[in-house]
C-alpha positions as CSV (number, residue, x, y, z in Angstrom):
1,X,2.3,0.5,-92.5
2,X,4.7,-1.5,-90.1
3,X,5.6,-0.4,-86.3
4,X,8.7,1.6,-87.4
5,X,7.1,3.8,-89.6
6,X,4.5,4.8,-87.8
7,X,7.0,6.0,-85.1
8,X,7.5,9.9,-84.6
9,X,10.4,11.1,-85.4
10,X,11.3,14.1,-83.5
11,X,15.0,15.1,-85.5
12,X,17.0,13.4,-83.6
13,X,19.3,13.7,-86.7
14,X,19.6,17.6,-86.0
15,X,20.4,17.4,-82.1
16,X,23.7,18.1,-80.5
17,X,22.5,15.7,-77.7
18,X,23.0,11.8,-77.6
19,X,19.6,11.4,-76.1
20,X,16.0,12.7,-75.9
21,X,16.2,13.1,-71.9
22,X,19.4,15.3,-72.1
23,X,17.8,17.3,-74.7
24,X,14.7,17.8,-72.6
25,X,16.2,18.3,-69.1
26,X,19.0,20.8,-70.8
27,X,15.7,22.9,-72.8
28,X,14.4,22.7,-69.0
29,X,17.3,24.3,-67.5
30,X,18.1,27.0,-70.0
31,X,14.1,28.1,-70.0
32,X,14.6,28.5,-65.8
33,X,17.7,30.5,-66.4
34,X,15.3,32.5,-68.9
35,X,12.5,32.9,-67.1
36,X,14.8,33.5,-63.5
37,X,16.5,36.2,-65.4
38,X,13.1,38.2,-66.6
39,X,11.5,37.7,-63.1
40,X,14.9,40.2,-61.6
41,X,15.0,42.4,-64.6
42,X,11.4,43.4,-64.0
């Protein structure tokens, strides 16, 4: 089993993102917003 298969691939196919970091920071960001909004409804 070579180097490239072994790699993980994590669907970079399916994202609407150009890179992993974008993708990550922008999950980030939109789980803040989440949890900021719960913390003031409650």
């Amino acid at each position: 089993m070579s180097e490239e298969e072994k790699k993980y691939d994590r669907g970079s196919a399916l994202s609407i993102f150009g890179s992993d970091r974008k993708e990550d920071f922008m999950a980030l960001v939109f789980a803040l917003i989440i949890a900021f909004a719960v913390y003031v409804a409650y």
